[in-house]
N, C-alpha and C positions, 0 to 999 in steps of 0.2 A: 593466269597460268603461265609457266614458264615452262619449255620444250627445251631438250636438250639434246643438241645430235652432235655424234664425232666421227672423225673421217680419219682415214689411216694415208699416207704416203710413202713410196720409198723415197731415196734420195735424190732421185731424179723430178719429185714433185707428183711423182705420178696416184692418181687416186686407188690405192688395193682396198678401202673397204671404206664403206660408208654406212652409218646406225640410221636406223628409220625418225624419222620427224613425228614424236608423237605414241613412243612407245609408253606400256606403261612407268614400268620402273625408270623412264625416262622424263617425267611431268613432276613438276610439284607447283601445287599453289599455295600461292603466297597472299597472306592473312596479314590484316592488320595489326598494330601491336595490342594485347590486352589492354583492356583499360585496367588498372592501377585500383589492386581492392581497396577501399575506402572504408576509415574505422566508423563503430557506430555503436551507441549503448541502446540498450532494452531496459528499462526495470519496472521494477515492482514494490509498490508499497503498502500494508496490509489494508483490508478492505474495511476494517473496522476499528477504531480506535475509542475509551474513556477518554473524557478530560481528562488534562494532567497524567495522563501515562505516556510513559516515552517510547516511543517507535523510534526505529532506522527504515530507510528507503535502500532498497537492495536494487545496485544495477549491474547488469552484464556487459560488459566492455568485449567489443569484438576488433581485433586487433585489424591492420597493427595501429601499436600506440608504444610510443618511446618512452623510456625510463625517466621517471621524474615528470613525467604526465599527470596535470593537476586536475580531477573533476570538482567543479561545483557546482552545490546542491543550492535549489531557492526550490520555498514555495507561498503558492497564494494562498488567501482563506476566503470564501464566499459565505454566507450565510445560506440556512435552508430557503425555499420559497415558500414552504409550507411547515412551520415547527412541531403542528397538531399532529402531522400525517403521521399512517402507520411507519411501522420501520421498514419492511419492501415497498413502500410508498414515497419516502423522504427522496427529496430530490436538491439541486444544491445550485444556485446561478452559474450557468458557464464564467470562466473568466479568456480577456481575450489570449490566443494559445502564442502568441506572437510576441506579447505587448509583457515585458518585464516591470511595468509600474505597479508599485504598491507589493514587489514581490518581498520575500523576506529570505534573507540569508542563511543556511542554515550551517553551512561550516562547508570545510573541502578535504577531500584527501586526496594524498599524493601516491602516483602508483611506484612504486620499489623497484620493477623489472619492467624489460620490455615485454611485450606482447603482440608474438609474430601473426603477419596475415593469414586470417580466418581463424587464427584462435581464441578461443573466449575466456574468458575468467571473471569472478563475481567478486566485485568490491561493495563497502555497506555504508550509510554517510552517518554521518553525527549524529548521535540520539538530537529527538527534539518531539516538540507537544505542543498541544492546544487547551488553551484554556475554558475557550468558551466553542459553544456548537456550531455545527458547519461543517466543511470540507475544505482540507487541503490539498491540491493538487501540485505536484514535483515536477521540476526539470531541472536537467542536468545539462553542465558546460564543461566540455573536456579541452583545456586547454593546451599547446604544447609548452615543454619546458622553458624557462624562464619568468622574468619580472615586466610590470610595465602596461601600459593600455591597450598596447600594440601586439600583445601576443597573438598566436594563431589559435586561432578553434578549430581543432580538430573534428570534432561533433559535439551534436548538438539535440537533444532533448526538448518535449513541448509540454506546454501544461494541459494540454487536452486530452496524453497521449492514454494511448489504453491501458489499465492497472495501476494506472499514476494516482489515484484518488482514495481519500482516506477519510472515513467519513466519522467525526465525535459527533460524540453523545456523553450527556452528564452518567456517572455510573450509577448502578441500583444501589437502595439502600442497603447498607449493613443488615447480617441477619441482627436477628435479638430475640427477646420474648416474643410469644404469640399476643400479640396485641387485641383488648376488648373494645370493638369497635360497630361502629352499626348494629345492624338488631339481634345481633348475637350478643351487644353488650349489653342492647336491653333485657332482653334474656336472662342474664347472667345475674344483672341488678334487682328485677323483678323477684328470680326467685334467690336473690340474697333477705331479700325488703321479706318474704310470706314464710321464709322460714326465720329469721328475727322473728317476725310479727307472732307467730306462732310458740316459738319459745316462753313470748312474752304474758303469752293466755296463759300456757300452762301452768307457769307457775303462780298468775294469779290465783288458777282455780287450785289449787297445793295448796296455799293460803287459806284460801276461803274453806276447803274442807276441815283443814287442822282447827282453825276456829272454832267455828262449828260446831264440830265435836268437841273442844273444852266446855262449850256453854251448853251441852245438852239441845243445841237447836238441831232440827230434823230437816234446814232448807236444803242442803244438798245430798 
């Protein structure tokens, strides 16, 4: 707290008015300085993906971040722990959220403008896919402008984080004909096989009648 009192004097030095110690409109305190908002991304990547279709990972950049502000995009792939399970059941091996090994590239984009503190804006990374099943999990590295090893990381993304996981699956099959299969197809074969089969008496006995009748026989 800081008090602030003032005293009046004429020329002679002599005190004509003195402010009380401790008024209000006489205090203010005094506050450290804010801490300095710090950028940071959020995103999102869809919850379910085919092989071989192409997703983007959507992240929210929350400023500030300076113009020419690089993010890149990695991610891991874990296999299922379980391939049979149902689909609210599939689950996927953690990978570690820290540990970049075995991560994969997936491209980067540059941001065009600044983006002042606490405002957010949505950038989207490189189409990319999965070939085979399992999950991918995204992080992102926003780095500041320039080239070199040495850059700064502005923020920084985990692979653990929440909405980051994307989970392939081989897709269904194409439609097509309604296919004759199990006992509907014996069904179908069955009574293909008795009406053949049937066809085939008839026109024996057609046969046999018309005979018959030329020879004067009485058998049918």
């Amino acid at each position: 707290m800081v008090f602030t009192v003032e005293t009046v004097t004429d020329r002679d030095g002599q005190v004509v008015r003195r402010g009380a110690c401790g008024a209000v409109s006489e205090s203010a305190v005094i506050l450290p300085p804010p801490e300095p908002v710090k950028p940071k991304i959020t995103t999102s990547a869809p919850q379910h993906a085919n092989t071989g279709e192409k997703i983007q990972d959507e992240a929210v950049l929350t400023g500030p971040f300076p113009q020419g502000t690089v993010i890149e995009f990695y991610y891991q792939h874990t296999p299922f722990t379980d391939p049979a399970a149902d689909l609210d059941e599939l689950a996927c091996e953690a990978p570690d959220p820290a540990s970049t090994e075995g991560a994969v590239k997936i491209g980067a984009t540059v941001l065009g403008h600044d983006i002042a503190a606490g405002a957010t804006e949505t950038l989207y990374s490189p189409e990319f896919t999965s070939d085979v099943e399992g999950c991918t999990r995204i992080k992102e590295t926003a780095y500041a402008p320039g080239e070199g090893p040495g850059r700064e990381v502005l923020a920084e993304g985990r692979f653990d984080a929440l909405g980051e996981r994307t989970m392939w699956r081989q897709p269904p099959p194409p439609p097509g004909d309604l296919p004759l299969t199990g006992a509907n197809a014996g069904l179908w074969v069955a009574a293909a096989g008795l009406l053949a089969g049937s066809g085939v008496v008839l026109m024996l006995a057609a046969c046999l009648r018309r005979r018959a009748a030329g020879n004067g026989d009485s058998a049918w």
